[in-house]
N, C-alpha and C positions, 0 to 999 in steps of 0.2 A: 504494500500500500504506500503510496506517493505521497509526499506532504501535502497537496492540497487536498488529495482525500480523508489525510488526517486531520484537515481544519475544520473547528466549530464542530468536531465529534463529540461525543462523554465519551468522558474516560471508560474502560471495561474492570474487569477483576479483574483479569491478567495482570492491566495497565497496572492497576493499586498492588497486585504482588510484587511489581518490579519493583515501584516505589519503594517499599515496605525492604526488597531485599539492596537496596540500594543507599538507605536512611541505615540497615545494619553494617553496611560495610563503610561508610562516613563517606559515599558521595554526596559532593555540591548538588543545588538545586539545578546548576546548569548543568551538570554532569549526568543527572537524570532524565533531564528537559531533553537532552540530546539523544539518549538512548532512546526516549518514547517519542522523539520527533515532534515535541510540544514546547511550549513557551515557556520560561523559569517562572512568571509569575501565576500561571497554572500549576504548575508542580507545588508553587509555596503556600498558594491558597487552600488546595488539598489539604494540606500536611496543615496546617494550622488550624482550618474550619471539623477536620476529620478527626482530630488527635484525640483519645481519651486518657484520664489519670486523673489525678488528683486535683480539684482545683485550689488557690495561691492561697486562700482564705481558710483551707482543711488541712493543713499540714498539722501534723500531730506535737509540733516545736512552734516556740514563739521567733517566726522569719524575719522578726521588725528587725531595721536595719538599725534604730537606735534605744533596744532592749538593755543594750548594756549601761548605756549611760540618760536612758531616760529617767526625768526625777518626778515624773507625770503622777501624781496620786489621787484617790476618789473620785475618780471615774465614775462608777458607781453611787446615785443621789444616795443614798441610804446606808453606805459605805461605813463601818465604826471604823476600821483598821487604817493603822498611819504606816502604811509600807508602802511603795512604789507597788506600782501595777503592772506592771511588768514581769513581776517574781508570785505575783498573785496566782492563786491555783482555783480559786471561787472562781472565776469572770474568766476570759478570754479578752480581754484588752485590746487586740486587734478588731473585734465586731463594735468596738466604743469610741476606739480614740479614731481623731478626725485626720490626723498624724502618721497614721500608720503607713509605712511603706515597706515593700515586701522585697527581705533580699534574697529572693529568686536566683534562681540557677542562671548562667547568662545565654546558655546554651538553649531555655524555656521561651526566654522573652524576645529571644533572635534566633536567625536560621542557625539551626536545624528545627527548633521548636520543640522536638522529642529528646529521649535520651536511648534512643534505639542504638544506636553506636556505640555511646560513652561506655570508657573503662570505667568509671568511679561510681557507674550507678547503684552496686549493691555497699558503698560505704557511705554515699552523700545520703543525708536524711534531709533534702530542701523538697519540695514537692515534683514529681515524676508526670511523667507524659510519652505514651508512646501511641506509636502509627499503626495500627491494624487493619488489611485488606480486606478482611471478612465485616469486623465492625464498622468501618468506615464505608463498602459498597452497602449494607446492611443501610444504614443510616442514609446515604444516596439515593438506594429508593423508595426508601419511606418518604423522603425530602419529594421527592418527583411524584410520586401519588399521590402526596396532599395535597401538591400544586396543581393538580389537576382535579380536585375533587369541589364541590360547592358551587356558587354562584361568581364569576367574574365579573361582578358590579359594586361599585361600594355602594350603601344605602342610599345616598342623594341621586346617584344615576339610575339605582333602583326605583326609587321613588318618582321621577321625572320620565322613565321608560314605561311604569303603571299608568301614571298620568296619562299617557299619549295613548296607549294601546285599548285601556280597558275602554273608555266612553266610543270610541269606533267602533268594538266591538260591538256594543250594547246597541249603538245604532245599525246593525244587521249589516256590516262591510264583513267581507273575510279576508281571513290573516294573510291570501294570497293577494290582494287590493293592498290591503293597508302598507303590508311590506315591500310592494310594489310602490308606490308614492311616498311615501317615508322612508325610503331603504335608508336614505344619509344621516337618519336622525334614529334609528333602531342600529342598538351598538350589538348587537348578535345576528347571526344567520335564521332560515327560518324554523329549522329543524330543533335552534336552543329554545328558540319562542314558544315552540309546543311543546318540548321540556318542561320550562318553568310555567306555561298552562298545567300540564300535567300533575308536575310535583306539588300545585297548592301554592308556587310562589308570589303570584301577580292576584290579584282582587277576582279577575274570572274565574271561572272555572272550567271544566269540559261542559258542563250542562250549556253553560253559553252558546257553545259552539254548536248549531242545528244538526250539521252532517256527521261531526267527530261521533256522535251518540247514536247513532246509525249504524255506526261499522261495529263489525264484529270484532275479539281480537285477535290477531295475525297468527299462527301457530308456528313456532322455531321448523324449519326444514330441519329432520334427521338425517345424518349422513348415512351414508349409500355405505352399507359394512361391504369389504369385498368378499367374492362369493366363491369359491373354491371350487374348478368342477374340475379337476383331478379323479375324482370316482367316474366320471364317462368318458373317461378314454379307451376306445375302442368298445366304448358300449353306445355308439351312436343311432340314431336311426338306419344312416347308411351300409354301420358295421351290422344290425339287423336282417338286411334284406341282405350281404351276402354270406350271413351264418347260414340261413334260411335256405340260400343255395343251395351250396356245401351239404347241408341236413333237409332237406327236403321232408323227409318222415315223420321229424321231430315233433311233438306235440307242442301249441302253443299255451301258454296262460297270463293272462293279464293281471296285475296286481295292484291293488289300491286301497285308499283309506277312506272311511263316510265319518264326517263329525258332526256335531251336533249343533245349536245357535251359536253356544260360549266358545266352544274352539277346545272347550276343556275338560278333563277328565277320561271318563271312558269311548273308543272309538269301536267301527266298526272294521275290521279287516277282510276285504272282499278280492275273492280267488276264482275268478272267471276261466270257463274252458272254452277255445273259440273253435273248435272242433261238434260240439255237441249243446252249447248254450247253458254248460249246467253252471251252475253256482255254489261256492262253499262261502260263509262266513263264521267267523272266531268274534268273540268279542275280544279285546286288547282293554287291559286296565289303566293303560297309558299309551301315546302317542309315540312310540319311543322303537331304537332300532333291537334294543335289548328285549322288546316284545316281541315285535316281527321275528327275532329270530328263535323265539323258546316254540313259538307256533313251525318253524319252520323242522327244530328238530322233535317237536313231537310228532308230525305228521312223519319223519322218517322212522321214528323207532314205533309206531303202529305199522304203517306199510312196510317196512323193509325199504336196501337202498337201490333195490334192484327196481323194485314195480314205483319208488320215489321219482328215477330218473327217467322212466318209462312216461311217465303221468308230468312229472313236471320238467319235459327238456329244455322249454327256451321260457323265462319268464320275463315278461314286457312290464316295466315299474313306471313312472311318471317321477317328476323331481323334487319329489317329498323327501323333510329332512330324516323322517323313517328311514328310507331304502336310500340312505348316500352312506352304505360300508357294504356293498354289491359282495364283495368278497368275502364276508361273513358267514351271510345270508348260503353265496354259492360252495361254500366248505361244507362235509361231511362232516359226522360225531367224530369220524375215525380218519380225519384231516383230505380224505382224498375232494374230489367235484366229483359235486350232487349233484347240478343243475348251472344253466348261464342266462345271466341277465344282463338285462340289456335295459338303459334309462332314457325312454323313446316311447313314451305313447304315442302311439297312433294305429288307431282303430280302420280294420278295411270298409272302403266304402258301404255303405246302405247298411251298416249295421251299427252305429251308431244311436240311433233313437230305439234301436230293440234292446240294445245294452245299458241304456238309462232304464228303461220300463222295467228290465229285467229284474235290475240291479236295487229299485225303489220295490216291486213289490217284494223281492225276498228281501231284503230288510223289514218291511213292514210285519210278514210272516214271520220272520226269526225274532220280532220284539214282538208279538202276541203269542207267539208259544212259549217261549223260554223266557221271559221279563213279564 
């Protein structure tokens, strides 16, 4: 990145780690300013506005520069004691006297501003300050999110912006009029202005607005999850029609699920023969591929896997999250192929409306016998 890409950026983390490893090794402020391709008086504002420790007024010592020979006494209105205030262990005499000045590290009150570097930091007892990247980016964006939260008007401009807007309103103009002939004198876009309609900030309200209370509210578009179809490769409609070749003999059956209003609970599993029109349904206790396939190995250890494979050679699914693990479904108890599916409904011509008919009244017949 180029310097003028780097100008008028924010600093990043990274940037503040450099700092932070640059403040411990006792580089200048230009010496770091150079590294991150920035201005020394960016680097120094950082370091001063970021810095945390102690502040000059909580040092655990009395830092006055003239503690030793100040003769200052009863500070304190109510004071009995005739000692200097200074050696005073009641009061803290720096929060009193008007005198006080603070003899500060000089390395605090000038650049470097920390004591990230210094050798003598774990023997000086003056008050401490150092540069933290975590705490100080930490601090930057809380700083940039306040700044952007609230209203950017002071009360007077507030007041003067109600002024104008709210009796226009009231007199039946809309905000796309008003805004339109006033634009110079509305200090926001139009989008802020139905904001602080919204939020309750200006005298109107949405009730004002004739058409706003009209609209419905807008519902968030959910993103589009991506869809995996990995399970039908080589189980296409076209890979269908030349298994079908190849196997000419093979019996077909179509496989699919009937649910009910809610979408939930117990389904119907319906096992079409399109050789003879017959129909099998299971009831399924859930919607699930762990169903489909307990039905799938019990109907082989009733039939065997010989009359299984005879009876169910090609089975044709639809792209229900049921049947998306085909390779389950098409394993035997005893690991070999039981059957091959294919994720390709489609039904041959004119039989179409005899396999909805079919299919609605045995359902209806298997929920008044068995239910």
């Amino acid at each position: 990145m180029d310097d003028k890409n780097k100008q008028y950026k924010h600093l990043t983390l990274q940037d503040r780690y450099d700092i932070e490893e640059g403040l411990n090794r006792n580089y200048s402020f230009s010496r770091i300013a150079d590294m991150l391709r920035r201005d020394r008086t960016t680097i120094s504002k950082e370091v001063f506005k970021r810095r945390v420790g102690n502040s000059l007024r909580n040092s655990p010592s009395n830092d006055c520069l003239h503690k030793v020979q100040c003769p200052k006494q009863h500070l304190c209105a109510d004071c009995p004691l005739n000692k200097r205030c200074s050696i005073c262990r009641k009061t803290d005499c720096r929060s009193l006297c008007p005198d006080y000045f603070s003899d500060s590290c000089r390395y605090t009150t000038k650049s470097p501003f920390v004591c990230n570097g210094c050798s003598m930091v774990y023997e000086c007892s003056k008050p401490h300050f150092y540069y933290r990247a975590n705490s100080a980016h930490t601090a930057y964006l809380d700083s940039l999110k306040n700044s952007r939260e609230g209203i950017g008007l002071s009360r007077q401009e507030l007041y003067e912006f109600d002024c104008l807007i709210t009796p226009l309103i009231k007199q039946g103009q809309s905000i796309a009029h008003i805004y339109c002939v006033h634009k110079d004198e509305i200090p926001c876009s139009m989008k802020t202005l139905y904001n602080y309609i919204n939020q309750n900030i200006l005298t109107i309200r949405n009730i004002d607005l004739p058409k706003k209370v009209k609209y419905k509210v807008r519902k968030k578009k959910r993103a589009d999850n991506e869809t995996n179809f990995t399970y039908r490769e080589n189980r296409t409609y076209k890979d269908l029609q030349d298994y079908i070749s190849e196997h000419p003999y093979e019996n077909v059956v179509e496989l699919d699920t009937v649910h009910g209003s809610n979408k939930k609970g117990k389904v119907l599993l319906t096992i079409l023969f399109r050789n003879c029109n017959f129909m099998l349904i299971f009831l399924l206790e859930e919607c699930t591929q762990l169903c489909v396939q307990e039905v799938f190995d019990r109907l082989e250890e009733g039939l065997g896997l010989e009359l299984f494979r005879r009876l169910f050679g090609i089975i044709i699914t639809d792209n229900g999250s049921e049947f998306k693990n085909p390779v389950a479904l098409e394993t035997s108890l005893d690991g070999s192929l039981r059957t091959k599916i294919f994720s390709a409904i489609l039904l041959l011509p004119g039989r179409k409306e005899n396999w909805r008919k079919i299919m609605n009244i045995s359902a209806k017949l298997y929920l008044r016998v068995f239910l």
